[in-house]
C-alpha positions as CSV (number, residue, x, y, z in Angstrom):
1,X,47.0,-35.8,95.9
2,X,48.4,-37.4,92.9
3,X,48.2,-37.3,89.2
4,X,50.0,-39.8,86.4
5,X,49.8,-37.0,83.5
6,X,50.7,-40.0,80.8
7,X,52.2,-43.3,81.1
8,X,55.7,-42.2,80.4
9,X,56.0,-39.5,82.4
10,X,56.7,-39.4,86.7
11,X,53.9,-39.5,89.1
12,X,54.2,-36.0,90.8
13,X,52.5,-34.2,94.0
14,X,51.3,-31.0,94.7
15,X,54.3,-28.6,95.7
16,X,57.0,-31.3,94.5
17,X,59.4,-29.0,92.8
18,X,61.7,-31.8,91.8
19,X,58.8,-33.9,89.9
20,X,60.3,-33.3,86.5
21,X,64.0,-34.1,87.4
22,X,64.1,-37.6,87.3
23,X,63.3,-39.9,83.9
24,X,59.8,-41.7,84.2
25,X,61.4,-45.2,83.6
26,X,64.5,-46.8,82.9
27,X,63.8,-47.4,79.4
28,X,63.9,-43.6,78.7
29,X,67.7,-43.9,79.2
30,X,68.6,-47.0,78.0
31,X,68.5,-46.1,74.2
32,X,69.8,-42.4,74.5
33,X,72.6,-43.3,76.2
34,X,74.7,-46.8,74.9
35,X,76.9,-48.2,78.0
36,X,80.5,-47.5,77.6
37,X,82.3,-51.1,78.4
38,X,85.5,-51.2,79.3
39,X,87.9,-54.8,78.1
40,X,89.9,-55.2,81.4
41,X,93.7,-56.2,80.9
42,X,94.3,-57.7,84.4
43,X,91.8,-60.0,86.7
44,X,90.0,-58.6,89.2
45,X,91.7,-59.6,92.6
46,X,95.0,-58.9,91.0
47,X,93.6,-55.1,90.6
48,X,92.3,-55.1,94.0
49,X,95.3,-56.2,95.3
50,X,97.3,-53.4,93.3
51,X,94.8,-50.5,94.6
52,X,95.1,-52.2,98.0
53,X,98.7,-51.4,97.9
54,X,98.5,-48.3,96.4
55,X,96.4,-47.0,99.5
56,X,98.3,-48.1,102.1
57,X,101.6,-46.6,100.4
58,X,99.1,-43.2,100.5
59,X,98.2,-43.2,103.7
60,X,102.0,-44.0,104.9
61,X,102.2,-40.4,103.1
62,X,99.1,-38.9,104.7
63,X,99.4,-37.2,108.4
64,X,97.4,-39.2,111.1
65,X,93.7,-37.9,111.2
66,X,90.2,-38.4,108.6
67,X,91.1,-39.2,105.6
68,X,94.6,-41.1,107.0
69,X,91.8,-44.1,108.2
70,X,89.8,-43.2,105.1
71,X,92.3,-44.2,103.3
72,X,93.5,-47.1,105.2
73,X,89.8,-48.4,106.0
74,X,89.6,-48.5,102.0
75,X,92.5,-50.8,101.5
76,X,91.1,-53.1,103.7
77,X,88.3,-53.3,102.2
78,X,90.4,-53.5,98.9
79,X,92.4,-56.4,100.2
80,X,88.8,-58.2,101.5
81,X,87.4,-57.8,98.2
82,X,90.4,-59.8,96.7
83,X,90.0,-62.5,99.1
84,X,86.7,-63.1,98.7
85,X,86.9,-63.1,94.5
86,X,90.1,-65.4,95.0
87,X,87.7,-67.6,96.8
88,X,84.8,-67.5,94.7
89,X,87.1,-68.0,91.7
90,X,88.5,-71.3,93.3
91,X,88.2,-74.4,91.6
92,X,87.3,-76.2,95.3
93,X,84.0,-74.1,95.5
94,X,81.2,-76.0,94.3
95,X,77.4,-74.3,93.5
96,X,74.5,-74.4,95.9
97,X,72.4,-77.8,95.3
């Protein structure tokens, strides 16, 4: 069984203790809390690149186990990441149509 008790507020079940955790909509949230934004000084493959590097130099540290191919499965995915923004940055790749 169901019941809305107003328009703003989550639609809740018997025996659902965590009902009134969660904000009834997205707007709730947007105007108590502003975004923080953040001016980035360097572009973003050069970053991934940099934290790409920065992994692998870890893991080189890191005894072989878990979190060695955690770490080294992360700057792969690092260094894909910065391939595929290099290409979709490219001057060559033309939009859909």
């Amino acid at each position: 069984m169901y019941v809305q008790l107003s328009p703003h507020s989550p639609v809740v079940s018997i025996g659902d203790e965590n009902a009134g955790c969660a904000p009834a909509s997205l707007e709730y949230w947007s105007s108590a809390m502003p975004r923080r934004r953040f001016k980035q000084t360097s572009p973003l493959d050069q970053r991934l690149t940099e934290q790409a590097q920065r992994l692998r130099k870890e893991a080189q540290g890191t005894p072989p186990g878990i979190e060695r191919e955690r770490l080294i499965r992360r700057a792969r995915q690092a260094e894909t990441a910065s391939h595929m923004q290099e290409w979709l940055t490219s001057p060559g790749l033309k939009p859909p149509g």
